[in-house]
C-alpha positions as CSV (number, residue, x, y, z in Angstrom):
1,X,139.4,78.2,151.8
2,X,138.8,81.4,150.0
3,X,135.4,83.0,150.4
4,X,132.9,84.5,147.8
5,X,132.6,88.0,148.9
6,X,134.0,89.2,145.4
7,X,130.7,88.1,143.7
8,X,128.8,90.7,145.9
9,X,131.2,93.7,145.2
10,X,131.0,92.9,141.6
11,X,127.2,93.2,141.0
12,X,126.9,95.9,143.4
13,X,129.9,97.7,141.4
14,X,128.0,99.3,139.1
15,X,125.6,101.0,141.1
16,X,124.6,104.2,139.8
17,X,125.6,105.2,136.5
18,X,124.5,101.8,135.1
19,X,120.4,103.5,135.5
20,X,119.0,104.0,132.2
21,X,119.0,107.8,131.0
22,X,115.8,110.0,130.5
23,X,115.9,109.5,126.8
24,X,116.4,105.9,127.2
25,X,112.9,105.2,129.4
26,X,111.1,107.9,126.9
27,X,112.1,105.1,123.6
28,X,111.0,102.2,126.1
29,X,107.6,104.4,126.7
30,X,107.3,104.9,123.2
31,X,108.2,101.4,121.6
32,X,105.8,99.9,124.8
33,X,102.9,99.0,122.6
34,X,105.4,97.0,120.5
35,X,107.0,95.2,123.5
36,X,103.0,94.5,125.1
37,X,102.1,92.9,121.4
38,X,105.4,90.9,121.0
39,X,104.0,89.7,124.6
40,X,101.0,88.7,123.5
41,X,101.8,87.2,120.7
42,X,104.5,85.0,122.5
43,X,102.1,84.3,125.2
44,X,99.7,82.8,122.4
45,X,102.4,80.6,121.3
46,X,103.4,78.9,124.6
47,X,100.1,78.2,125.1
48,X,100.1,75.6,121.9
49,X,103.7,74.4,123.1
50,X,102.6,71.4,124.6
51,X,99.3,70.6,122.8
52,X,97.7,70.5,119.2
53,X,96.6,73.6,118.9
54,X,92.9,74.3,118.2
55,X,91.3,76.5,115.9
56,X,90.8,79.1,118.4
57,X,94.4,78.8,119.6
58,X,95.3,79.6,115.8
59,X,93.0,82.3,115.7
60,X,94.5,83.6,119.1
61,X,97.9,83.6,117.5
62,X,96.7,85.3,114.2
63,X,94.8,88.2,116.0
64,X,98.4,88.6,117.9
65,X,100.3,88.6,114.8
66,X,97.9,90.9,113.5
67,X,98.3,93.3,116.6
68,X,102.1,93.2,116.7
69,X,102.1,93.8,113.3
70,X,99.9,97.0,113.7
71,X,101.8,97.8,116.6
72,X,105.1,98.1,114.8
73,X,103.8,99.9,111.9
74,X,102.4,102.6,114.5
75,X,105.4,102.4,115.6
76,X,107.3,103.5,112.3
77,X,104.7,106.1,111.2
78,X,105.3,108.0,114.8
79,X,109.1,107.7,113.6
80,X,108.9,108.4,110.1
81,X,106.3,111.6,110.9
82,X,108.7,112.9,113.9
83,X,111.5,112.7,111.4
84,X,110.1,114.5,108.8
85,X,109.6,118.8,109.9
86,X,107.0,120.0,108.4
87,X,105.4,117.1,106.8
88,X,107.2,117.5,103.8
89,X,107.8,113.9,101.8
């Protein structure tokens, strides 16, 4: 009988340098609002999983779509304005 200590040494293997980089969690900060909407928005469609869903479940799910929508375009005007020094088009 051969026992499982491998397992252990291979998800404690990559200890350290596996930790996400500065600029890594300052994109996760920044795309947040994005992620929190997607949330939402899935949240308002496992609510209608199991059932008919009701006009105020669809208007749950538009008002989502509507804020994850808004949330991505934020999103891509921060981007497109950071890229572009000095405003010029």
């Amino acid at each position: 009988m051969n026992p499982i200590v491998t397992v252990q040494d291979a998800v404690t293997a990559f200890g350290d340098f596996m930790e996400p980089t500065d600029a890594e969690l300052d994109v996760i900060e920044r795309e947040m609002p994005v992620i929190l909407a997607d949330v939402e928005l899935l949240d308002a469609h496992i609510v209608t999983l199991d059932r008919t869903p009701t006009e105020l479940d669809n208007r749950r799910i538009r008002r989502a779509r509507r804020r994850a929508l808004a949330a991505r375009l934020a999103l891509l005007n921060q981007d497109a304005s950071a890229s572009v020094p000095g405003g010029a088009a």
